[in-house]
N, C-alpha and C positions, 0 to 999 in steps of 0.2 A: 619835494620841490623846495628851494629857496622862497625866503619871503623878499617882496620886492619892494622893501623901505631896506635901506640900510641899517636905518636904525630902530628898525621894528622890532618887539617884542615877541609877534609872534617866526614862527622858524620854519614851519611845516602847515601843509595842508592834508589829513587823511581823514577816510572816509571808514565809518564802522556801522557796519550791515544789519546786525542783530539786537536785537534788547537785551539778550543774555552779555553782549559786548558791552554794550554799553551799560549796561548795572553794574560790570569791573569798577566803573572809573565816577561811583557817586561821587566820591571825596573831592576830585578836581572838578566835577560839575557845581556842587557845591560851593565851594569855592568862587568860580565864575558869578552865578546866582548871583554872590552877597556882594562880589563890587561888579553889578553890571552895569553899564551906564543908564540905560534903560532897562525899568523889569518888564517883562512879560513874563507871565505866569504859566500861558501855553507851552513855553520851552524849557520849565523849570523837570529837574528829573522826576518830581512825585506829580508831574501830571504829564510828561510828555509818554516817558515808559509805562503808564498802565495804559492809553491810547495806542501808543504802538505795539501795545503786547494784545491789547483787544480788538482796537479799528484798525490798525494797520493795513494799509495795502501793496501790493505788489510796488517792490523797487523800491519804497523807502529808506532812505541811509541819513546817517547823521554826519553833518560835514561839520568837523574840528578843527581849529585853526591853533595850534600850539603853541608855546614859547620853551625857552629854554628850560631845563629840566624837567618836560612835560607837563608845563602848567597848561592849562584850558586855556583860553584867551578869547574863543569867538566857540558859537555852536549854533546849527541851524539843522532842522532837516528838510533835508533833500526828496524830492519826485523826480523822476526824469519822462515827461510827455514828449510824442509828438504827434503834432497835427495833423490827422487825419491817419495818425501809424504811420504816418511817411515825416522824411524830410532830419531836419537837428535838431537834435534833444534840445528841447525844453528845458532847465533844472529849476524847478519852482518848488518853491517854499509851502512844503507841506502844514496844510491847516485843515483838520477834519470837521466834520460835521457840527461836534461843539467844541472850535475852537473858536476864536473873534480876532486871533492878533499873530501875525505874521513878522513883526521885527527880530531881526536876527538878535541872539543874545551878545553882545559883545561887553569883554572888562572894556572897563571907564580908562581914556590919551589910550587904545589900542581902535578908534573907531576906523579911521585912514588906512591905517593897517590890514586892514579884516577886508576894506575892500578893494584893495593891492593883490592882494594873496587871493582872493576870491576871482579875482579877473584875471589875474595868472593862470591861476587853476582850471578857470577854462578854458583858457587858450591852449594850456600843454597836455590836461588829462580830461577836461570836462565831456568831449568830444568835437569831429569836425564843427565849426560853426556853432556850436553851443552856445544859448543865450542862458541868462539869469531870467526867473519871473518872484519877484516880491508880492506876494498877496497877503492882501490886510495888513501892509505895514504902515507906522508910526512917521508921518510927513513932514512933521515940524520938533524933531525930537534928534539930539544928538548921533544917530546912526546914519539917519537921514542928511543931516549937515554934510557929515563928512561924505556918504554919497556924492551929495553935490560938488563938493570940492574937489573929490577924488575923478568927478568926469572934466574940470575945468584943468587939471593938470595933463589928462592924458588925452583928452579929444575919442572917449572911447563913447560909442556909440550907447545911447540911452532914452528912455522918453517915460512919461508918467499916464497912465487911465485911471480913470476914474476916482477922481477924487469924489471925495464926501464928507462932511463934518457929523464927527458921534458927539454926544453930551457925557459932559463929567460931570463930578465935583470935588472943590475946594474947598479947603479948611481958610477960616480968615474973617469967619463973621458968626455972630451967637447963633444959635438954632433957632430960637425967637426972632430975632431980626430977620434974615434966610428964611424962614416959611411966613414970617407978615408978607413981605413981597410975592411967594410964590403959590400961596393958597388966598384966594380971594376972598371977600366978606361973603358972599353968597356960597361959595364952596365949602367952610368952614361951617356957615349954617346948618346946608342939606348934609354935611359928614358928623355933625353931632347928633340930626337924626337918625342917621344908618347907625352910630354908637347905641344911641337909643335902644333900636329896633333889634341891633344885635346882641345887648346885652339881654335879652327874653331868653337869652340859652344858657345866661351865666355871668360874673364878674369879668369882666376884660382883662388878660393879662398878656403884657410882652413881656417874654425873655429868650435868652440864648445858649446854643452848645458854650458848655466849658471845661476848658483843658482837665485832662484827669476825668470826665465823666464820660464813660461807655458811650462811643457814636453811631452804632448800629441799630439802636431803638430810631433815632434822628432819621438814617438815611432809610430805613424802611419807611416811618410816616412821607417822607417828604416823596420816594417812588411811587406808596400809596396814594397821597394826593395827586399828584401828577398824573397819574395813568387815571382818575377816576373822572378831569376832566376832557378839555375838547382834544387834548393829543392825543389820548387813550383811545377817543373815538375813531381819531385820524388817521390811528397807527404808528405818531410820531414820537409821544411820550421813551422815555430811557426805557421803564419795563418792557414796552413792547418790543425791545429789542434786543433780545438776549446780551449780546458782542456792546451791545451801550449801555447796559444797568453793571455788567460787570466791568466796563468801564468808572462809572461813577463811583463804585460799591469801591474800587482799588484807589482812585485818587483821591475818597474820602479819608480813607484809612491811614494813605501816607500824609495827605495832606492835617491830617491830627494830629500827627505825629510832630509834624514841622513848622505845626502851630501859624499852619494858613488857613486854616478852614474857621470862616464866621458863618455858622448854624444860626438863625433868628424863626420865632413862630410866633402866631397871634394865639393865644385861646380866647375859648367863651367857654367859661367853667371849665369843666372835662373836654372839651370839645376843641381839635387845634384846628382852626379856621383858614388859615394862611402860613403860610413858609419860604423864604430863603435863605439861599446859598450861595455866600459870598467866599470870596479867594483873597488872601495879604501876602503879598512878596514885595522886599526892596522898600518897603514903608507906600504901597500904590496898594489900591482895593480893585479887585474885578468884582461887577456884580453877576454871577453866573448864571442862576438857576430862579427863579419863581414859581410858586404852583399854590391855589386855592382850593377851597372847599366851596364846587358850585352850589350847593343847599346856601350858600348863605349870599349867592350873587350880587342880590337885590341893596345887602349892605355893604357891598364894595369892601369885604375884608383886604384886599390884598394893595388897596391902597392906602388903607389906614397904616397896612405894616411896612409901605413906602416911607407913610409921612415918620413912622418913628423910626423908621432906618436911616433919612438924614438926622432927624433929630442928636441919635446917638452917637453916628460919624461925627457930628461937628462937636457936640459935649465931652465924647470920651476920647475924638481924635486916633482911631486904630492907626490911620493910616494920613499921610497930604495930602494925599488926592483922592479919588477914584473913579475909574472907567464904566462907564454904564454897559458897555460891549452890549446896547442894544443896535437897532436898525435906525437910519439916519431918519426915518419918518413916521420914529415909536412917537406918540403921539403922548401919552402920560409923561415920561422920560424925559421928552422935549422939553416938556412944561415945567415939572419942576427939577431938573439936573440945569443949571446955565449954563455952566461954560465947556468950552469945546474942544474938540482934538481934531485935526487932519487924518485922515486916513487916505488910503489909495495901492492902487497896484504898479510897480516898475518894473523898468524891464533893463538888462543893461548887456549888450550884446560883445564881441570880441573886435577887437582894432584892426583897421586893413578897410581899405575901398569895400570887399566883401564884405563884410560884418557891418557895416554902413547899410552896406545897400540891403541887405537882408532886415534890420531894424527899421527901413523904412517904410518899407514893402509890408513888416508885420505893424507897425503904428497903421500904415492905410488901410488894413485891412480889420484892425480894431476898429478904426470912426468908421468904418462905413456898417461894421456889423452893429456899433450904437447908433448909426444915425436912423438903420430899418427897423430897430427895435422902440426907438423913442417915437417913429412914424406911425407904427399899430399899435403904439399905447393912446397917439393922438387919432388915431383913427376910434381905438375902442372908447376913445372918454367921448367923441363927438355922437359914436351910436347910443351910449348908455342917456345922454345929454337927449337925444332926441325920443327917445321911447320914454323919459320919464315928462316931458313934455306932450 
């Protein structure tokens, strides 16, 4: 299909089914990657292909938006739901289990573009009625702009749910300054007693994976902690999950390679107390993975190796930013990460009275299925409220 800017870069819309297709064309993903306007690291090929090659599920495809001589120019992948097994596909924006970020990747002046072609593309091959669903994407962040712009040009049908603010952080002030403000005199006290208390098992050390040293010792300890606390209990932990450790084991490996992966751990002496697992693409940090050693609970390892993971962020500057891709009511996170991103889910349906009335019909049926669900949360807080009374 034609792209519908004139003067757009990209040419083409196709869709490629396979990992084994899509592992053809690292070079041009790659490429995309390193000028995308926004990174996300979920849609990078050393973490999106060993997800698709492990969690993958039925109907996944990766939609490519092309330019002249086969340059990449946008990439997303695609799910095609529908509600209830009935009715118009759905095509949403595939985000698995540990994923956090659904922004389509787009090259940097091709934002407009991507969502021209994109709404093209449903209208002539997406199918009947075919809507777009954005999950977990970027709200306040150039793809989203041109979204915007892109519905006030054409009057195509679109609406927003649920938003939510995640915490970041930014480079722009000492690590001293940055945790006087966000560790309090009292916090600071009782944390150099748990230092205290935890060093009975040994000298404290922090350090990190480093390029060039074997990562397979790392992602073993860091499985091994994991599964030996409360996910491991839960069943939730990566080891418990075959199809999710071989998961992590794969995007650790490429992500070495491609010199995204920041490996950090605490010891006490011999002993590694705390670990994460951070992601670097585009000059932006994800922070992924966390996991402790409950023997040592009582001293709060794992946020001693929070306080020197801003520390080091702001001193050694990996990256501008970084995304916590926690939950908007992680409560540590909140405290000390300040500043903030938009997140939310879109929806952007096809042009025509029908495709109207269709987007409307699915907005009213989103607020009423949030307004039953926000109704038995205030039902459940007034029961718990009254039995602890």
């Amino acid at each position: 299909m034609s792209g519908a800017l004139p003067d757009s870069c990209i040419v083409k819309a196709k869709l490629i089914g396979s990992v084994e297709e899509a592992s053809r064309h690292r070079a041009q993903w790659r490429d995309l990657v390193a000028q995308a306007s926004e990174a996300n690291i979920c849609y990078t090929p050393w973490m999106l292909l060993p997800a698709w090659a492990h969690l993958g599920e039925k109907g996944v495809v990766l939609w490519v938006g092309e330019g002249e001589g086969g340059r990449w120019d946008a990439v997303v992948p695609l799910v095609p739901r529908r509600e209830g097994g009935r009715g118009p596909v759905m095509w949403e924006t595939w985000v698995h289990a540990h994923a956090f970020l659904g922004t389509p990747l787009v090259r940097a002046g091709e934002e407009r573009a991507f969502w021209a072609t994109l709404g093209q593309w449903l209208e002539e091959e997406g199918g009947l009625l075919s809507t777009f669903k954005g999950v977990q994407v970027s709200l306040d962040g150039p793809v989203a702009n041109a979204w915007k712009t892109h519905l006030q040009e054409t009057a195509r049908p679109a609406f927003v749910s649920g938003r939510w603010q995640r915490a970041t952080l930014t480079q722009g002030r000492t690590a001293e300054a940055y945790l006087d403000e966000v560790v309090s005199a009292k916090k600071r006290k009782n944390l150099a007693k748990q230092e205290k208390k935890l060093q009975e098992a040994g000298p404290l050390q922090f350090d990190r994976w480093k390029e060039g040293e074997a990562v397979a010792p790392w992602v073993d300890a860091f499985l091994t902690m994991e599964h030996g606390g409360w996910k491991g209990r839960e069943g939730t932990s990566l080891r418990s999950q075959p199809a999710a450790e071989a998961f992590f084991r794969a995007m650790a490996d490429e992500g070495a390679k491609e010199g995204g992966l920041w490996l950090q751990r605490l010891r006490a002496g011999e002993t590694t107390v705390a670990m994460t697992c951070d992601l670097l693409v585009g000059g932006v940090g994800f922070a992924f993975k966390v996991a402790y050693d409950e023997a040592f609970r009582q001293c709060s390892p794992g946020y001693m190796l929070e306080i020197n993971n801003i520390r080091t962020f702001l001193e050694e500057k990996p990256a501008l930013w970084m995304d916590s891709c926690a939950a908007p009511d992680h409560p540590v996170v909140n405290d000390l990460w300040l500043s903030r991103r938009e997140i939310g889910v879109l929806y952007m349906g096809q042009k025509g009275w029908v495709g109207h009335g269709l987007m409307r019909v699915r907005a009213w049926a989103i607020q009423r299925k949030q307004a039953k669900k926000a109704a038995l949360q205030q039902e459940a807080a007034k029961g718990t409220s009254e039995i602890s009374n």
